[in-house]
C-alpha positions as CSV (number, residue, x, y, z in Angstrom):
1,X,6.8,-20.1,-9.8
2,X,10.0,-20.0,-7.9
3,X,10.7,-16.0,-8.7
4,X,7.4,-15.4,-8.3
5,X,7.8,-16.2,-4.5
6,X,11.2,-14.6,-4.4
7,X,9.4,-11.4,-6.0
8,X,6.5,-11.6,-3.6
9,X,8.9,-12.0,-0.1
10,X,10.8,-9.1,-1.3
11,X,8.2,-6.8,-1.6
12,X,6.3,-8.1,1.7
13,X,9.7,-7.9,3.8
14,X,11.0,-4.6,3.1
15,X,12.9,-3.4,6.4
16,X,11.4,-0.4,8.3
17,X,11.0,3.3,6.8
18,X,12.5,4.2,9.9
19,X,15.5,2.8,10.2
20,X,18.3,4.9,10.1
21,X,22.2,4.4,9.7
22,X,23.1,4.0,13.2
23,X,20.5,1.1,13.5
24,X,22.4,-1.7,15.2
25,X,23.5,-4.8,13.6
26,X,21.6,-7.2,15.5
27,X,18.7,-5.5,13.7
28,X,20.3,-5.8,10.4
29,X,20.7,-9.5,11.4
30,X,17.7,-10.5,12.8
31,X,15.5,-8.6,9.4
32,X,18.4,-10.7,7.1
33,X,16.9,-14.1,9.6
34,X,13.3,-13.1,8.9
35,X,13.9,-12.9,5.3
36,X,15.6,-16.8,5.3
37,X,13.1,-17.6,8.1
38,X,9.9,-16.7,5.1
39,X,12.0,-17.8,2.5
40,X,12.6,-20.9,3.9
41,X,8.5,-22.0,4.4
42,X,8.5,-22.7,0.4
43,X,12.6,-23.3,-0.3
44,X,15.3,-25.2,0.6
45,X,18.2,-23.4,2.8
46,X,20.5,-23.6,-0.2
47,X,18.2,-21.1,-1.9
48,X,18.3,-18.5,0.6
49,X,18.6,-15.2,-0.4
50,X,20.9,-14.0,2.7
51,X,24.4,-13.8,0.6
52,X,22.2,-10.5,-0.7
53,X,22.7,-8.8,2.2
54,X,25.6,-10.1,4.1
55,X,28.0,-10.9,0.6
56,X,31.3,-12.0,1.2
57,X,32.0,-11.5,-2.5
58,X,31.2,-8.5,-4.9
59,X,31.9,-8.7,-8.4
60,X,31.4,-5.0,-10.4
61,X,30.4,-6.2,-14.0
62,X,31.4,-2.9,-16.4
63,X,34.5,-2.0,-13.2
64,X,36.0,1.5,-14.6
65,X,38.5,4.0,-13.1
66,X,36.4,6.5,-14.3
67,X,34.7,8.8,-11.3
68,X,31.6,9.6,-13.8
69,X,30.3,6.4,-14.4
70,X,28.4,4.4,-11.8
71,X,30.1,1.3,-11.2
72,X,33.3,3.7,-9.9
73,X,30.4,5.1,-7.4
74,X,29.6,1.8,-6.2
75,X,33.1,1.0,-5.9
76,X,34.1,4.2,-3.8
77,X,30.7,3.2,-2.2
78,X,32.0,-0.3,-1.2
79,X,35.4,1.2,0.0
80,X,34.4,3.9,1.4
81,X,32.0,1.6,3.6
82,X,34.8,-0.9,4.1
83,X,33.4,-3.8,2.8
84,X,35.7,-6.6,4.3
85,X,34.8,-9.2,1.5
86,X,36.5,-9.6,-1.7
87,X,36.2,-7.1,-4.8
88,X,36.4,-8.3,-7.9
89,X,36.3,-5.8,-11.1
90,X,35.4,-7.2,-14.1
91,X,36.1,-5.6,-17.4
92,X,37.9,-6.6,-20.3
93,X,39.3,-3.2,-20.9
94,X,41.3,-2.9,-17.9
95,X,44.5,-5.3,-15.9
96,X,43.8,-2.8,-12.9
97,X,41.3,-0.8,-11.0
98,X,42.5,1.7,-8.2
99,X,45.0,-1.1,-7.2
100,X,42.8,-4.5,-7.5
101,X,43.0,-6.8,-10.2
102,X,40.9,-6.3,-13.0
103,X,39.3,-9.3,-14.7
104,X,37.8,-9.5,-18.4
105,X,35.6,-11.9,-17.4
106,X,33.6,-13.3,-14.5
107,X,34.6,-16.8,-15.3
108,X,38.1,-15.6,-14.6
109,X,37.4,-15.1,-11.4
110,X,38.3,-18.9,-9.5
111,X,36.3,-17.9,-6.6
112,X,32.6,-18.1,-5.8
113,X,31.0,-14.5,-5.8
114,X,28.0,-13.8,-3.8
115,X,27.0,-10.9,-5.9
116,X,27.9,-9.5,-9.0
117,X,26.4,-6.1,-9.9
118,X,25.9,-5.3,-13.5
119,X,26.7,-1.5,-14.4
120,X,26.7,-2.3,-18.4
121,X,24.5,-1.6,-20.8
122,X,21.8,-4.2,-21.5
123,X,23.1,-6.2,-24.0
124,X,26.5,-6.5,-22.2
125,X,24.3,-7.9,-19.5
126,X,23.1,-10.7,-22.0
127,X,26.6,-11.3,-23.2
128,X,28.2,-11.3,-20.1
129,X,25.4,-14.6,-18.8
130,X,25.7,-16.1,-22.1
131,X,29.7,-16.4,-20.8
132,X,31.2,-19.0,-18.2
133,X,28.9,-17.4,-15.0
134,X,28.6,-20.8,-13.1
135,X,30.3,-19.1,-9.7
136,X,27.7,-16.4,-9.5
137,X,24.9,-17.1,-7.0
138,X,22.9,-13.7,-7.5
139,X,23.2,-10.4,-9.6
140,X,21.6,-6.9,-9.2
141,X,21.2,-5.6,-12.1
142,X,21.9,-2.0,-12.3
143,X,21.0,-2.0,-16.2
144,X,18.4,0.2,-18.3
145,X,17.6,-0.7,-21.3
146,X,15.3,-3.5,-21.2
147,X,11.4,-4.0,-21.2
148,X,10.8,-0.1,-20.7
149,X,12.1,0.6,-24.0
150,X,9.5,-0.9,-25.7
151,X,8.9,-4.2,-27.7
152,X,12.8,-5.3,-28.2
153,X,13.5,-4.1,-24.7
154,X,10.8,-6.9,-23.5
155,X,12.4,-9.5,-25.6
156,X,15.5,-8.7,-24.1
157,X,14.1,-9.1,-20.7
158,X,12.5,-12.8,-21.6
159,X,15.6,-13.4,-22.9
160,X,17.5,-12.5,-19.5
161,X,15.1,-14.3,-17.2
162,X,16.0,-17.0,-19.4
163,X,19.8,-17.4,-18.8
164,X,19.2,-16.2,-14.6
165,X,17.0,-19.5,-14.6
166,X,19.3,-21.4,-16.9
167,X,22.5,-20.4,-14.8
168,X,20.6,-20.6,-11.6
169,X,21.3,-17.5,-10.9
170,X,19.0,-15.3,-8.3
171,X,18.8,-11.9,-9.5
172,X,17.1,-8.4,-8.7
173,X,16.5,-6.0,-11.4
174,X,17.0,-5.0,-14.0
175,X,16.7,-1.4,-14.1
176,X,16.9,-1.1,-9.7
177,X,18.8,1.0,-7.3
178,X,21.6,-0.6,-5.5
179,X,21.0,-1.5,-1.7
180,X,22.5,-3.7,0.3
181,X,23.0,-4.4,4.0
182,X,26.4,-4.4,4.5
183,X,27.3,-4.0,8.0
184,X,25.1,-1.8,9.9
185,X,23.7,0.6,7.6
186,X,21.4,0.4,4.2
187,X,23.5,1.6,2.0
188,X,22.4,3.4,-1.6
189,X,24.8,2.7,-4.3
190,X,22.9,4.8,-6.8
């Protein structure tokens, strides 16, 4: 029932077609407020979604140096924005991405994240919650690969609904565009 509500504020409380990047803040602020404000009516204040669009913490699940895949968009993105929270890259193959520590795992990382945004492929998304994930508090989940590929696609989508409730993990996706209010602006990762 929980994500049911979570799904059905979401959808109700998307911010105005009209707004545009030079929108002020205290807009930003007070649509993040309504969003807690509705929220709030059926959960507790711990369970408000508003580290989703003010984060102090980004973890990039999948992190690479490389400028053709997507999670090095959203990291040029979140630079290039100047995201004043903490980056964390995550990927096993790497010690260092474009000068910030590279983790192989999120449980490496010894601080809370806020959000950690999956740019793997589907069953590294599984792998990755079956892991040490306890100081994630939501994911977007960049990821193809689930229940639109057919029968073993929904499975694997049961299967990650699953571990988000087991881990207590809020989550949007899989299979979404990146946005976020970071700031002032909406900003498309994607």
């Amino acid at each position: 029932m929980q994500s049911n509500v979570s799904r059905h504020v979401l959808q109700e409380i998307e911010p105005p077609a009209c707004w545009s990047k030079e929108k002020s803040i205290k807009n930003s602020l007070n649509w993040s407020a309504r969003i807690c404000t509705v929220m709030e009516a059926s959960m507790s204040s711990e369970e408000c979604i508003d580290f989703f669009f003010k984060p102090e913490s980004i973890a990039l699940i999948g992190a690479s140096p490389n400028p053709e895949k997507l999670s090095h968009t959203i990291l040029e993105s979140l630079r290039k924005m100047k995201f004043k929270g903490k980056i964390y890259p995550v990927n096993p193959g790497y010690r260092e991405i474009e000068g910030l520590k590279c983790y192989s795992t999120p449980g490496e990382i010894e601080n809370k994240i806020d959000i950690a945004i999956f740019a793997v492929p589907a069953k590294a998304v599984l792998e990755v919650l079956r892991g040490h994930v306890e100081n994630i508090k939501g994911a977007i989940i960049v990821s193809s690969g689930f229940r639109e590929t057919g029968l073993g696609g929904k499975k694997m989508e049961d299967e990650l609904k699953a571990l988000l409730k087991e881990k207590g993990i809020r989550a949007m996706g899989p299979n979404c565009w990146v946005y976020m209010i970071l700031s002032q602006t909406w900003t498309p990762f994607s």
